[in-house]
Structure formats: structure tokens, C-alpha cells
N, C-alpha and C positions, 0 to 999 in steps of 0.2 A: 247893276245889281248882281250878289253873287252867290250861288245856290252847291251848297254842300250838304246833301241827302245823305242817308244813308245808302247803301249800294246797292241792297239787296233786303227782302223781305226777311231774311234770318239775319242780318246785322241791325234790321229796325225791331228785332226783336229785342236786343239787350238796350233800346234804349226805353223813356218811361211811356212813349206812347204808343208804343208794341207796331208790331207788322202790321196786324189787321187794319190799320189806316197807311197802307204805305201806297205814296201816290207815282205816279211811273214818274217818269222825266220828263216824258212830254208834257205832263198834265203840270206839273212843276214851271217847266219852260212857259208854256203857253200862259199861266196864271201871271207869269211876272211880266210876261211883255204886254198884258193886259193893263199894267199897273204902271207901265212908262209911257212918255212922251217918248213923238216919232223921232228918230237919230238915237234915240238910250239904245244900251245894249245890254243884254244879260249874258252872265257866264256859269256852265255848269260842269263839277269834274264829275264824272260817273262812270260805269263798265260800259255804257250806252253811249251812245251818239243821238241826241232826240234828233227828231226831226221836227222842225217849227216852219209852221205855213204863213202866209204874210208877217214873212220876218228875213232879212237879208243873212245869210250864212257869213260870218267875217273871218272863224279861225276853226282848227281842231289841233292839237298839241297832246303830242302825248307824255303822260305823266309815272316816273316808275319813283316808287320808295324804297329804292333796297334791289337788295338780292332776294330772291324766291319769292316775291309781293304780285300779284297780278298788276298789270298795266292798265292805269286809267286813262281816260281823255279828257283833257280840259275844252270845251266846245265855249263856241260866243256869235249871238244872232243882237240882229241890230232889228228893231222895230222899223216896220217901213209906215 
């Protein structure tokens, strides 16, 4: 599974369902390894690094767009 958030509570604001539902990354992460069978893996890019508990860490990669872009992380946790 593969989770592409918004980054931040002021970039969920330009989208239609506004910041004020904007869920961290953990909560993100942890809902979709909820939704797998054990060995699936989820991946997520974001300014965060979640941290996911009964879940195996597999990768973190960092991710640049450009010149003058902040740097993302591409993170991936496997369902134990």
C-alpha cells in the first residue's frame, strides 16, 4: 500500500478536505497496516519519518524534487 499525504497541515489546506482533518503519519501508517495481511508492507513519503510499532522497519530513502524543494523520506514497514 502506498500513502501520499499531504505534508503539512497548510498544504491540506489547499486541498477540498482542509487541514482540520489532517491525520499525522503515524495515524496514517498504523491504519493501513491495520488493513494488511502479515508480510504486506506500506510505503510512505512525507517530511516525517513515522514511527510504526508491531510493524518491521524495511527501508527510509530520501527523496529530493529539484533544486530549493525540501527533502522528503520515502519510509516502508512490513506488518509483522
Amino acid at each position: 500500500m502506498l500513502i501520499d499525504p499531504p505534508y503539512s497541515v497548510e498544504d491540506a489546506a489547499h486541498y477540498k478536505v482542509g487541514g482540520e482533518h489532517y491525520p499525522s503519519p503515524n495515524i496514517l501508517v498504523r491504519n493501513a497496516l491495520n488493513t494488511l495481511n502479515i508480510g504486506q508492507r506500506v510505503g510512505i513519503i512525507h517530511y516525517i519519518l513515522p514511527q510504526a510499532k508491531d510493524a518491521r522497519f524495511v527501508a527510509c530513502v530520501g527523496v529530493v524534487c529539484g533544486f530549493n524543494n525540501r527533502i522528503r523520506v520515502f519510509s516502508v514497514f512490513e506488518k509483522k
